[in-house]
Every structure is written in structure tokens, then in C-alpha cells.
N, C-alpha and C positions, 0 to 999 in steps of 0.2 A: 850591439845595435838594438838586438828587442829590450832591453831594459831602457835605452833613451827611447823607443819610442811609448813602454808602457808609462813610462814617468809623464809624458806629454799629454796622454789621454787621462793619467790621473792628473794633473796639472786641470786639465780643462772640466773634468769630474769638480772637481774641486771648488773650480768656481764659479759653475752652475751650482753645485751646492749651496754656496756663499750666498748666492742672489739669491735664490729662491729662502731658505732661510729667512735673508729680511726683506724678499716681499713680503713674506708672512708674520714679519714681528709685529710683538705683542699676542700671534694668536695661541703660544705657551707650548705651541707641539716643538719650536726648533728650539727651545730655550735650554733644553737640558742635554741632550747627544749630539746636538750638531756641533757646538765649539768641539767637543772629545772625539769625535769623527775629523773635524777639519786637523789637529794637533794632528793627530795619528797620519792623514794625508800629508802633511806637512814635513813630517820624519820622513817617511818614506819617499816624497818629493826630492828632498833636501839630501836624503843618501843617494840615490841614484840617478838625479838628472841637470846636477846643476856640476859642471865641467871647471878644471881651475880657471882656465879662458874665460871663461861668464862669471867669475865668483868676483868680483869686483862691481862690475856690472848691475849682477843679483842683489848685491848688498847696499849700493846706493839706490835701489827700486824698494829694494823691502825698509831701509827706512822711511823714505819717501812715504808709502802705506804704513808703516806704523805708524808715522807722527799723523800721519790726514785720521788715522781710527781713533786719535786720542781728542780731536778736536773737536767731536759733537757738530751737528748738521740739525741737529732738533730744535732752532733759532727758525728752521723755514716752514715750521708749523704754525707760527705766525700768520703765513702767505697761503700754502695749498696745507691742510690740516696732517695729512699720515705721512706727507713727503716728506718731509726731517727726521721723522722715525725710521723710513725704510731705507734711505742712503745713508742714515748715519748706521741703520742695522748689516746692509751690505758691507759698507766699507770696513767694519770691525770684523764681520767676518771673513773678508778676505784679510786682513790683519792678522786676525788668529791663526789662519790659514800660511801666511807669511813667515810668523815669526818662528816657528821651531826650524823652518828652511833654513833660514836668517843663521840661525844659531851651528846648524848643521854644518855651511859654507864658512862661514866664521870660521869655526872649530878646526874644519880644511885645508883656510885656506893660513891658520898660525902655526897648523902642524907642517906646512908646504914650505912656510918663511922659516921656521925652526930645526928643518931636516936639512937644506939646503947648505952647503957646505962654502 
């Protein structure tokens, strides 16, 4: 039970990091350790807090956020100027933040269908 609840609090670490991060893009401090920070949360995320009951669930939400990180948001600097830069910067970072989970539940949930007898 303390590891689902530590995984929750990194869960939500995690994506306070992510925002903040791209409130700040472009200003070059989050551009080099924070993706390597989020990956690392991400692993650790993905081993201990995502349950075979949620691994379905999980995996349709983190494609969900993969595919929205891939689509660029930087079309609405057109309209309000840094606002395309920072949700398309949050959104990848929660992305990068997603997908090693992603990979982690995956990986669970084919060893889950493969054991099963």
C-alpha cells in the first residue's frame, strides 16, 4: 500500500514538473534534465503504480497523450504569441513523462496474457 501511495505522489511530482518545465520553455534551464528526470519518473511510475485492472485503461490514456505530444500546439502563436510554445511544451512533457509507463504496462500486461494458462 506505501508503494501505490508513493507512486501517486510521484505521479503528481511528475506533472508539476511537466508544467512547469513548459511554462518555462525556451528559457534553456528545463531543456536538458528535465526530459531525463521525467523518463526516470516514468520507469518508476510504470513499475509500481499502475495495477493489471488499470493497465488497459492506462494504455489507452497514454496513447491518447502520446499522439496529442506529437501534434505541435505552436499554430496558436499566431493568436496569443508564447501560448503554442508552452502547451505544446507541457504536453510533450507530460508525453515523455507517459511513455516509458506506457512501455512498462505494456511489457505487464503481454507477460500477464503469456503466463496465463
Amino acid at each position: 500500500m506505501a508503494d501505490k501511495s508513493a507512486g501517486e505522489w510521484l505521479y503528481l511530482v511528475s506533472v508539476v514538473i511537466a508544467v512547469l518545465a513548459g511554462l518555462a520553455a525556451g528559457t534553456g534551464w528545463a531543456n536538458m534534465w528535465v526530459p531525463v528526470l521525467l523518463v526516470i519518473l516514468g520507469i518508476v511510475v510504470g513499475l509500481i503504480n499502475i495495477t493489471e485492472k488499470e493497465t488497459s485503461a492506462f494504455l489507452v490514456a497514454s496513447i491518447a497523450l502520446i499522439v496529442a505530444g506529437g501534434v505541435g500546439f505552436s499554430s496558436l502563436n499566431t493568436a496569443i504569441a508564447p501560448l503554442g510554445t508552452i502547451i505544446d511544451s507541457i504536453v510533450k512533457n507530460i508525453a515523455i513523462f507517459v511513455a516509458p509507463a506506457a512501455v512498462i504496462a505494456a511489457v505487464k500486461a503481454v507477460h500477464a496474457l503469456a503466463s496465463k494458462k
